[in-house]
N, C-alpha and C positions, 0 to 999 in steps of 0.2 A: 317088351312093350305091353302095358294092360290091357285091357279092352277097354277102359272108357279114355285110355288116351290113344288109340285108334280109335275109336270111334270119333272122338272129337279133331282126328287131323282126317278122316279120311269120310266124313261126312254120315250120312244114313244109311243103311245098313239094305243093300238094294237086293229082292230073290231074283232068280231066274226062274219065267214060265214059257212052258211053249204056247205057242196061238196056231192055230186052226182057218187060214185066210182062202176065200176065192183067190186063184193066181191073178185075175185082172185089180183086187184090192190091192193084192201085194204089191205088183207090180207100180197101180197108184202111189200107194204109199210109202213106196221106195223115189220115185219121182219128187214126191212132197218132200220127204225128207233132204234130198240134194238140193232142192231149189232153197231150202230156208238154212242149211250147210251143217245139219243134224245126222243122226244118225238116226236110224229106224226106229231101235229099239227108244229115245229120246221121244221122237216122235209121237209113239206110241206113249211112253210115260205121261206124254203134256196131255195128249187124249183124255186116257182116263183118268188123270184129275180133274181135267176139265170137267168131262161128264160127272164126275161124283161130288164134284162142289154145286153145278146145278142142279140135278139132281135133288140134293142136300136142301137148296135154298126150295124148289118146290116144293117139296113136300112139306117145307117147314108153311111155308105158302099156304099148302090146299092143307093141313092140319087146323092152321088159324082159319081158314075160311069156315071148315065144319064148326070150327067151336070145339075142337077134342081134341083131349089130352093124348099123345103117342103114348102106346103101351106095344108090352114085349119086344118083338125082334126089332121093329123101328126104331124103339130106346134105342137098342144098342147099335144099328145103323146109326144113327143120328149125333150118338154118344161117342163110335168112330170118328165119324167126319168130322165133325169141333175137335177132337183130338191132334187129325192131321194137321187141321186149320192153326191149332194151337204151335206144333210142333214146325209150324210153316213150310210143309208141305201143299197144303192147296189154299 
């Protein structure tokens, strides 16, 4: 099988990271995740997209508010995020 035709039946191409939690988050967000019938690590996925598409749309916010152009890292932050958005990730 090639890789663009797995890639294409078996979706995005997902890494493994470890996290670093207070056992009382953990334990929250083990909760969270049974009550909405996800799994953790899902859970977690929806999170941080969520946060990075807000995020994303602030900044794009408080850039317009200054009146300035994003330059350096923020490009590329910013130049990410429309990518996922594009790729319909967030």
């Amino acid at each position: 099988m090639t890789y663009e035709r797995q890639y294409a039946t078996l979706g995005p191409v997902k890494k493994r990271v470890t996290l670093y939690l207070d056992e009382r988050i953990q334990r929250v967000l083990k909760l969270r995740a049974a009550q909405g019938g996800s799994s953790m690590s899902d859970t977690v996925a929806f999170a941080v997209e969520s946060f990075l598409a807000i995020d994303a749309e602030e900044q794009a916010t408080l850039e317009k508010s200054r009146g300035q152009a994003a330059r350096g890292q923020t490009v590329a932050y910013e130049d990410a995020v429309a990518q996922l958005r594009r790729d319909g990730l967030l």
